[in-house]
N, C-alpha and C positions, 0 to 999 in steps of 0.2 A: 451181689446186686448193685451194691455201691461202685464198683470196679463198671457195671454193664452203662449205669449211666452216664459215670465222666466219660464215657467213650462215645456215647450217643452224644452229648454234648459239644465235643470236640470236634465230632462231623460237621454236626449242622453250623458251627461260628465256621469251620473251612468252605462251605455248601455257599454261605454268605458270601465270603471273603471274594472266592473265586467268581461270583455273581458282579461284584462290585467291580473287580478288575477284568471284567470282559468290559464293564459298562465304560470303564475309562477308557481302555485299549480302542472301544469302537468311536470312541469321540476323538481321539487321538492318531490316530491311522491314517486317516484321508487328510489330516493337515500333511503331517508328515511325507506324505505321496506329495502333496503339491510342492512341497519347498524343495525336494527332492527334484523332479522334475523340473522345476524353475530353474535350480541351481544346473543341471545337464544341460539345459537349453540354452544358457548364457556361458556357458564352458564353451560349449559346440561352435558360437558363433565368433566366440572371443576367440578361437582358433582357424578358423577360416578366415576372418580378417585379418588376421595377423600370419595369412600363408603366404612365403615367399616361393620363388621360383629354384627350381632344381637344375644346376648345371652336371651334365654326363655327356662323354662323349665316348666311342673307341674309333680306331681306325684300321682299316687293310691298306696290304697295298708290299708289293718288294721294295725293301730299302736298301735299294743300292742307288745312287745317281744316275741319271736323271730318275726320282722316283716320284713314279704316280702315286698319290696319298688317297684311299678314299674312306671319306670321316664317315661315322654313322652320329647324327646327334641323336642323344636317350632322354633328353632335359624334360624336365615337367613341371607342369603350371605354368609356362612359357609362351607369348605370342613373335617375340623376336630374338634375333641372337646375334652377335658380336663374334666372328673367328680374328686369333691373331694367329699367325702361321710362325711367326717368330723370327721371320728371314725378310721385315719389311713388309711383306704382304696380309692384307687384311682381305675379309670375306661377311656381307649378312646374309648369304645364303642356309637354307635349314640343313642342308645334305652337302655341303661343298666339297670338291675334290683340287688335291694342290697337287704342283709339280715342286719338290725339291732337287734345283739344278748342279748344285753341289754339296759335297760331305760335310758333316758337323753335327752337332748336338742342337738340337731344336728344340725350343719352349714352348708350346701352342697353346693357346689359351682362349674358354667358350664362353662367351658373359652371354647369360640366358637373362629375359628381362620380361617382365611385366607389370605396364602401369609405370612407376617412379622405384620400383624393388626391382631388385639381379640380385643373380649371383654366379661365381666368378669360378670353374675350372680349369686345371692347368696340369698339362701332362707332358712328359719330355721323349722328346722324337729322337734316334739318332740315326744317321745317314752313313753308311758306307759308301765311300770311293768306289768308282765300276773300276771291274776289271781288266775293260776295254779300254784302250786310250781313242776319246769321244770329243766331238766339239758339236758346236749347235750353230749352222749360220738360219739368223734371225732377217725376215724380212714382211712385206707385206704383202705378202701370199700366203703368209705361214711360215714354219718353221722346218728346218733342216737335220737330223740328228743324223752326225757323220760320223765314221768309225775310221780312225788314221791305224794305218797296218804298221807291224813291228817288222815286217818284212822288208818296207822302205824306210830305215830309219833315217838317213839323214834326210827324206823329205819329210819325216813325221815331225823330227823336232826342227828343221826351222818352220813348220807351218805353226807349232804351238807355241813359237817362241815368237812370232809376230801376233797372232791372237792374243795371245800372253799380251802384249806391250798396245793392243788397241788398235796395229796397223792396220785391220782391213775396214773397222767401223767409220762408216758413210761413201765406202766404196759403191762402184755401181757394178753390178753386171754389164757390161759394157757392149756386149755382142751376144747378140742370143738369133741359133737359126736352128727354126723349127725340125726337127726329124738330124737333128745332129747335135748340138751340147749349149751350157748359159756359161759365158765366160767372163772372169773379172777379177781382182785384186791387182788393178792398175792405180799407184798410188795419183796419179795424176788425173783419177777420175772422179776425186773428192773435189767438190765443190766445181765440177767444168762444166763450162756454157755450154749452151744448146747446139749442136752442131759438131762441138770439136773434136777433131779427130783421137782418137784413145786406141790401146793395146801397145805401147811403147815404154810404156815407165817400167818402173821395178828398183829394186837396191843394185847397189855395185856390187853384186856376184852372181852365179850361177850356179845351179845344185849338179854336180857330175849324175846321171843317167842311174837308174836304179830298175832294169828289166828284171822282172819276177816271172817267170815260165805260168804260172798259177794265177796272176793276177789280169785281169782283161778287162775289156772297154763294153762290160754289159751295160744296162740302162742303170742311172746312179753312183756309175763312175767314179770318182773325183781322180783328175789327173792334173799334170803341171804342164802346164804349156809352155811353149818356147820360139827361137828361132828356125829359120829354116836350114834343112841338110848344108846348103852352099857356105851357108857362115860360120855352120855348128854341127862339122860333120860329126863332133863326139856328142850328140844330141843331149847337150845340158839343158837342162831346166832352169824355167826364170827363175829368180827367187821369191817371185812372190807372186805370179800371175799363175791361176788355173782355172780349169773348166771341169763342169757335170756334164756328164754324159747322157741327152736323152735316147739319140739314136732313132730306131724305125726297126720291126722286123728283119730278121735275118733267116737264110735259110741253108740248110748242110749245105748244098749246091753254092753258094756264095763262101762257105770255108772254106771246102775244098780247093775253091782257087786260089784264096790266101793263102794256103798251106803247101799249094805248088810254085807260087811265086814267092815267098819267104822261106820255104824251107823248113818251118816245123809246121807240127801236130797238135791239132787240139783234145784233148783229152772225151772222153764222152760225157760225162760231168761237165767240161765249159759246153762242150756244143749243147747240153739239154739246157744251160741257163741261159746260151745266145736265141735257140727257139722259145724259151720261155718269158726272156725281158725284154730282147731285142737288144740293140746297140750298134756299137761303131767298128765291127773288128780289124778295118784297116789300118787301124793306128795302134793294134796292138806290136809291140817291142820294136816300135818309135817313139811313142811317148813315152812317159812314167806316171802306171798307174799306180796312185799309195793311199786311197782310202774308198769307203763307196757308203751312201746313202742308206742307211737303212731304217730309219722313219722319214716323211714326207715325201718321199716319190712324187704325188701330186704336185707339190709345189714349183718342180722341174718344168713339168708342162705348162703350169700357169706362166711361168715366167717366159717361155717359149714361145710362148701365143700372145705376146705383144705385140702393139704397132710398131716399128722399126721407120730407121730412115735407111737410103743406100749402103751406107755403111755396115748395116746391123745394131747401129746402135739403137735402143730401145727411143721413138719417141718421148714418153717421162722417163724419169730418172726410174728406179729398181736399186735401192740401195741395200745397203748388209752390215750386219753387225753379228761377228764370230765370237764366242765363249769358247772357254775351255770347261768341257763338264770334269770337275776333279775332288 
């Protein structure tokens, strides 16, 4: 009996005990939620204001020279952006796209910004040499991407070896007539007054002839201009004057004659790219064709379709500035 009541006793002080500590637990709980919650809510905020901007970026694009780069920015919390291309050229475009003109290792770098906060990504580009040997004449029509053939070497390397040295930069196209070719790298056309007569100059030498059976006078051309048969019956090339070939439609009926009065054969391959581009076939193996146009085509015709005086020389000037893409 003595054992049944310390045990009933025991219950009812736990009965208590437990009574007590719900009473506190319930007075204590809803502070506790508050300071809780207060303290989440000044974290929250203390973190948002102190949110900086996220620089990201990737890019596409072939890298080989000239290469089209095209960035994608990823950046967040950003309303503006900073590109450094690494090669001189800067961009605050969100989406920009570069042209790398020549090979090398490139830094590029995106300062994403918001408010008085950026922050600064930087990724390293690297550029492969083409495998074409490429030059770029630059003008204000646009731009030119030329492809010099291995097949005329010795007009390819003196043409890149005077680009190389800067000679044809503020040159003019001197002579441009519509439905046949823009001509220039007359050094005497740098800086000449209005009117003056031009297509005479050049360095002291002449490139010996380099006739390529494959190579022809479709539209975009680039060939070496020269003297005429009477002075130069081994048809050398200036050394430094040439012309794009715009040309005008041509049609089998127009080969065929060239090929009964010269003497050879056009393959069916040139003839499909004569009806296809058009061009000049008369002056195919009398000049020397050693390169041809394979971006800006357009820019041939704009330059074509200037005001000219009698001469052909362009009323304004048409100047040029040649690179070597390498």
């Amino acid at each position: 009996m003595a054992l049944i009541r310390f045990i009933a006793l025991q219950a009812k002080h736990i009965k208590t005990l437990t009574v007590k500590i719900k009473n506190r637990m319930d007075t204590f709980l809803p502070n506790f939620k508050k300071i809780v919650c207060s303290a989440s809510w000044a974290f929250l905020m203390l973190g948002f204001s102190c949110s900086r901007p996220v620089a990201d970026f990737s890019y596409a694009g072939a890298l080989t020279a000239p290469a089209k780069i095209r960035f994608d920015n990823r950046s967040q919390k950003a309303d503006s952006f900073v590109w450094d291309f690494g090669d001189g050229s800067r961009s605050e475009d969100s989406l920009p796209q570069h042209t790398y003109k020549r090979s090398g290792v490139y830094m590029v770098s995106l300062t994403a910004q918001m408010g008085n906060k950026s922050r600064t990504m930087q990724q390293q580009i690297e550029i492969e040499a083409p495998k074409k040997c490429l030059v770029e004449i630059e003008t204000e029509f646009g731009n030119m991407l030329v492809w010099l053939y291995d097949g005329t070497p010795l007009h390819r390397d003196n043409f890149l070896k005077l680009a190389g040295q800067g000679y044809f930069d503020s040159l003019l196209f001197h002579r441009v007539i519509s439905g046949f070719m823009v001509q220039g790298g007359d050094p005497n056309s740098r800086n000449a007054g209005p009117g003056q007569p031009l297509g005479m100059g050049g360095p002291d030498y002449t490139i010996p002839a380099e006739f390529v059976d494959t190579l022809i006078h479709t539209k975009g051309a680039l060939a070496a201009a020269r003297t005429g048969d009477q002075v130069n019956p081994e048809k050398r090339s200036s050394g430094s004057q040439f012309y794009i070939v715009q040309g005008k439609a041509v049609t089998d009926r127009e080969l065929d004659l060239i090929e009964s009065r010269k003497g050879f054969r056009y393959s069916t391959e040139q003839r499909q790219k004569y009806n296809e581009k058009g061009g000049v076939p008369f002056l195919d193996r009398d000049y020397t064709v050693f390169g041809e146009v394979i971006e800006g085509l357009e820019v041939i015709d704009k330059i074509a379709g200037v005001q000219k005086d009698n001469r052909d020389r362009p009323l304004k000037d048409v100047k040029m500035v040649i690179r070597v893409i390498n």
